[in-house]
TITORKE-189920 format. One record per residue: z, y, x of N, C-alpha, C in turn; residue in three letters. Coordinates in steps of 0.1 Angstrom, whole numbers, plus 5000, padded with zeros to 4 digits. Each point is the difference from the previous one (the first is absolute). Layout:
// TITORKE-189920
ZYXZYXZYXALA;...
END
This chain:
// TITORKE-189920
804040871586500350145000501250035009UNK;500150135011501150025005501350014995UNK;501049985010501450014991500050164997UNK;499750095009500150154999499250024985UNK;498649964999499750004982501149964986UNK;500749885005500949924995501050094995UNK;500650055012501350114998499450144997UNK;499250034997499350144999499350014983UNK;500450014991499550004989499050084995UNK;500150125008498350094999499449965009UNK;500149965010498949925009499349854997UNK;501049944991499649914991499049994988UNK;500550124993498950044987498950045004UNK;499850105016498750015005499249925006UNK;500549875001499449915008499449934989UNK;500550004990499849944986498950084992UNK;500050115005499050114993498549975012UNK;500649975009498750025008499449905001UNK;500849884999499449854997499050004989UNK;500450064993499049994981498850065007UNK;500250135008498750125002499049895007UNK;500849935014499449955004499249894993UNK;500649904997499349904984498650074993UNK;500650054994498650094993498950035010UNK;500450085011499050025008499149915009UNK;501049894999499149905010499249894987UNK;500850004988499149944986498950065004UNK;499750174999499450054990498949965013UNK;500150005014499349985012499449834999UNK;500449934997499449854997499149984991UNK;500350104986498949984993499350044999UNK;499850125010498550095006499249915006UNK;500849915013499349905012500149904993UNK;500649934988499249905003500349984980UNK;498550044995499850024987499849844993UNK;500349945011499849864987501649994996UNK;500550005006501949954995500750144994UNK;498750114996500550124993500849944984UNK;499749914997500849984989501049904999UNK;500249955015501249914998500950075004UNK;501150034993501450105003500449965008UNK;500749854999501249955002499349935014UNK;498750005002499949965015500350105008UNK;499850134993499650145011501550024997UNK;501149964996501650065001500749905009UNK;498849904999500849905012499950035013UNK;498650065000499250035018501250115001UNK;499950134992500550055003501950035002UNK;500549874994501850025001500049935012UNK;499449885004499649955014499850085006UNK;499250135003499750065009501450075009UNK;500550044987501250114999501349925011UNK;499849894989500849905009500449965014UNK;498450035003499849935019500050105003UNK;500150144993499850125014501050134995UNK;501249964998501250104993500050105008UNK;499549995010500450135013498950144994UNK;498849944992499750124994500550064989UNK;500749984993501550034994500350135004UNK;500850045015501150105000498550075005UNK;498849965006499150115006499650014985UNK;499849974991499150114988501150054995UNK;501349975003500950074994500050135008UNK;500550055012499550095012499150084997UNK;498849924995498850115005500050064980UNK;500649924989500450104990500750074999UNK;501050055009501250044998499050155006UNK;499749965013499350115007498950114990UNK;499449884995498950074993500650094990UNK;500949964991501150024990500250185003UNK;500749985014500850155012498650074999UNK;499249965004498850105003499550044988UNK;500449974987499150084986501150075000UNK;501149975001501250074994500150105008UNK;499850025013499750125012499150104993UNK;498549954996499450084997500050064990UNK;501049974992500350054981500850085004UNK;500949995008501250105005499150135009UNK;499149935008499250125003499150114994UNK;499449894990499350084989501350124993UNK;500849984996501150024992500250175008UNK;500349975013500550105008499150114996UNK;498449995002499050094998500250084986UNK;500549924989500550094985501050064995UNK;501249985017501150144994500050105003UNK;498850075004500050165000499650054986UNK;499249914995499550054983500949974994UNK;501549964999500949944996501450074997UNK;499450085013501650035010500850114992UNK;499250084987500550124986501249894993UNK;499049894997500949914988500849935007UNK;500049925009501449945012501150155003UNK;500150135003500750034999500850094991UNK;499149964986500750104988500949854992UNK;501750015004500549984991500850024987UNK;500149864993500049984985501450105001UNK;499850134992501650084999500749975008UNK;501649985001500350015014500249885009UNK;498949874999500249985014499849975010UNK;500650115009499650045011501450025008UNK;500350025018500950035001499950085012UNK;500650055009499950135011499450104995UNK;499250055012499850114995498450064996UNK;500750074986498449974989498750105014UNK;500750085007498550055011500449935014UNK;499749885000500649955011498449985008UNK;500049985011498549995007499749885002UNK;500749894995499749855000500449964986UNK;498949954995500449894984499649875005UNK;501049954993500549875002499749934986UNK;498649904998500249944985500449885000UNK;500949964992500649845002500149964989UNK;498649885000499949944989501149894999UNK;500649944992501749955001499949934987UNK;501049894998500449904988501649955002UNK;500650054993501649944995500149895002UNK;499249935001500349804996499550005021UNK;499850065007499649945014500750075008UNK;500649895009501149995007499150105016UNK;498649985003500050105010500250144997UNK;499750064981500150135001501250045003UNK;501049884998501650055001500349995014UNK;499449935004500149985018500050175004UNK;498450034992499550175009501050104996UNK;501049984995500750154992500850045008UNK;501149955012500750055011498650015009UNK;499250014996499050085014499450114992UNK;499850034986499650094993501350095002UNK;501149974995501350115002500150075014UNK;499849905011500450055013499350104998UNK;498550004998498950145002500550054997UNK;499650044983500750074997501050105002UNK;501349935009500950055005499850075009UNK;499249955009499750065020498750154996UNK;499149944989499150065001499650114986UNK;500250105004500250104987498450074992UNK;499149945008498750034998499249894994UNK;500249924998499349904991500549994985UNK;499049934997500449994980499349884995UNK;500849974993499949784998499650064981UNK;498749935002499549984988500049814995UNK;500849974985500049905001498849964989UNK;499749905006498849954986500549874996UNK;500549954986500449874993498449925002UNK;500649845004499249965005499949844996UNK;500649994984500249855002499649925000UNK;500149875008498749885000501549855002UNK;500950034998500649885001500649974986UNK;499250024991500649984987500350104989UNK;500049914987500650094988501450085004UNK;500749965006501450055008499650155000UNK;499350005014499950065005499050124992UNK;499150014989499350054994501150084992UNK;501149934996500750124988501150035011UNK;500350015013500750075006499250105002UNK;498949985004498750165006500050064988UNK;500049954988500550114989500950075003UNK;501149954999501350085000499750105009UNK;499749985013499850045011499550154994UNK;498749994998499550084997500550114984UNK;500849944994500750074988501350055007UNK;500349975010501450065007499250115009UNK;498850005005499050155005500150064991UNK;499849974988499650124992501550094998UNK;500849945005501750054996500550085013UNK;498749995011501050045014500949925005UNK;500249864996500849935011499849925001UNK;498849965005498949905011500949915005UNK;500250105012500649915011501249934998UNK;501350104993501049904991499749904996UNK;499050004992499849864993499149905010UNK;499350055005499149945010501249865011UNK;501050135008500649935008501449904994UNK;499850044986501249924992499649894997UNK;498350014994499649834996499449915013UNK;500050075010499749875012501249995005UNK;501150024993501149955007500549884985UNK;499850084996500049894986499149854995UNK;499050065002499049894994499250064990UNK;498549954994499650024995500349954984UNK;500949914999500449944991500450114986UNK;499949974987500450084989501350045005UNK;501449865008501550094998499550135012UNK;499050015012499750055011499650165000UNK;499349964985499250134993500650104996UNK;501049934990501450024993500450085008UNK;500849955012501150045009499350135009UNK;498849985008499450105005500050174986UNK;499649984987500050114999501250024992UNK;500950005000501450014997500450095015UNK;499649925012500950095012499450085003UNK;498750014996498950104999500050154992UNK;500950004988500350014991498950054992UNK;498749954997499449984992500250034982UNK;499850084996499450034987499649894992UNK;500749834998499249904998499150014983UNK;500650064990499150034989498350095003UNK;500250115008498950065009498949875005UNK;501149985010499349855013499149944990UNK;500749964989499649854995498550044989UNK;499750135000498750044993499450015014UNK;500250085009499349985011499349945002UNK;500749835004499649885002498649954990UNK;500350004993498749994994499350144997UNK;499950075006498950145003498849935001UNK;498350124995499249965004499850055013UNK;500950065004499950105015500449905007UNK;501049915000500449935011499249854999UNK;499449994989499449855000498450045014UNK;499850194997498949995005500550045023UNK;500950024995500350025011500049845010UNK;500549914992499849865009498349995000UNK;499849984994498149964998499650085006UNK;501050135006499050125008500249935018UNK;500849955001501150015011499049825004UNK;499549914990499549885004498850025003UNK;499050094996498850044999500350055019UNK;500950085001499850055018500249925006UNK;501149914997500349885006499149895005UNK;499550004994498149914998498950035011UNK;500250124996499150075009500150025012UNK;501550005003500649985018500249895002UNK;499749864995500149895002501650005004UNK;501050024989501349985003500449884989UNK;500049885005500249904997501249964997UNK;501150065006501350005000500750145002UNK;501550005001501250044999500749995013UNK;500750095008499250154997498750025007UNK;499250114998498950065008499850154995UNK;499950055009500250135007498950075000UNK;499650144999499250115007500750085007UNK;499750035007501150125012498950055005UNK;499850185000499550065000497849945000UNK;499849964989498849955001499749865007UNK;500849925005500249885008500349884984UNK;499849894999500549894997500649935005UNK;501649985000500149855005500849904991UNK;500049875006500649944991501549905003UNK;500849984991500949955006501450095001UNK;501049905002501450065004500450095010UNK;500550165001499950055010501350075002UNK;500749985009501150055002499850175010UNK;501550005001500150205005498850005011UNK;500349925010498750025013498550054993UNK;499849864994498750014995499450084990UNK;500950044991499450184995499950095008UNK;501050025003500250115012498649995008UNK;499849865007498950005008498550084991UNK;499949944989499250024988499950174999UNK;500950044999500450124997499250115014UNK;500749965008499350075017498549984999UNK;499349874996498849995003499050064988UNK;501250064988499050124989500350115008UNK;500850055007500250125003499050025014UNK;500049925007498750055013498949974994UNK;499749934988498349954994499950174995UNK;500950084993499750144995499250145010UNK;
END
């Protein structure tokens, strides 16, 4: 096996994944062609670990040609995906009480599905402010979006119990500076100044339990696999985006209108 496998620990485990696929499929190919030694295992694990052995260079090529294959379903789920946010597009931009931020008749919505516990949504937030700033016609709809953990599940509570209080974004921008952590939670709605007797019925609301289950159900549906991912004016995309790349986002809802 190459040293690049060696030093590469996911290129390792895939080599290791593809070895097995391979195994099975060249077993399951022996005992089609040649039905007498269909019941000797340990002959057909020998042909076959020998095989593997003398010809490792097919290794990184079925690794290649799965990775490819891999890209190309995932293209087309994303493509399919794209075709379902116009029947969508009422529930992506009605946010949970208040959060939301610019301006409520702005001519671009911006929906940003987002999680406390991931370090690119914190990445996107000096490019979410810049807009904001430069641009007085857009309006940032946030949707809680969590997938990196129990953490992150009872911060999108809060989250959403500090909407119901009008101060979203206080708490919003207080717990990604903090952490998703209980002291994170704590400290976000304290500088938030949060109503915590209020909050803490919130948190367990059946309004906000359904609000996540509402927010995973779209999520699904746009094939957003991760944190963050975006709608901008009827568009999907996915991934970290800084000022340029809204902005850009932003220009290309406004000449699509």
């Amino acid at each position: 096996m190459s040293n690049r496998l060696l030093r590469n620990p996911l290129a390792l485990a895939g080599a290791l994944v593809v070895s097995a696929l391979l195994g099975a499929l060249i077993f399951a190919a022996i005992q089609a062609a040649f039905p007498g030694v269909a019941g000797d295992r340990a002959k057909i694990e020998t042909v076959v670990r020998n095989y593997i052995l003398d010809h490792p260079e097919i290794l990184p090529e079925a690794m290649n040609r799965l990775q490819d294959r891999e890209t190309q379903r995932l293209q087309k789920a994303q493509d399919d995906a794209q075709k379902v946010v116009p029947q969508n597009l009422a529930a992506l931009g009605t946010p949970y009480a208040g959060a939301w931020a610019g301006n409520p008749k702005g001519d671009v919505t911006i929906v940003a599905f987002m999680d406390y516990a991931c370090g690119y949504c914190r990445a996107s937030l000096p490019g979410i402010d810049e807009l904001l700033a430069k641009d007085p016609n857009v309006r940032i709809v946030y949707r809680e979006y969590p997938v990196l953990g129990e953490e992150s599940v009872v911060a999108a509570h809060w989250a959403l119990a500090a909407a119901e209080q009008g101060k979203f974004r206080a708490f919003h921008d207080a717990l990604y500076a903090a952490g998703p952590s209980a002291e994170g939670i704590a400290a976000a709605a304290g500088k938030a100044g949060l109503d915590k007797a209020l909050a803490e019925k919130s948190v367990k609301s059946q309004a906000v339990q359904n609000e996540i289950v509402s927010n995973r159900k779209l999520g699904a549906k746009l094939v957003m696999n991760g944190t963050p991912s975006w709608v901008i004016g009827g568009q999907i995309l996915y991934g970290a985006r800084d000022y340029a790349g809204l902005a850009e986002a932003v220009a290309a809802a406004r000449k699509g209108k």
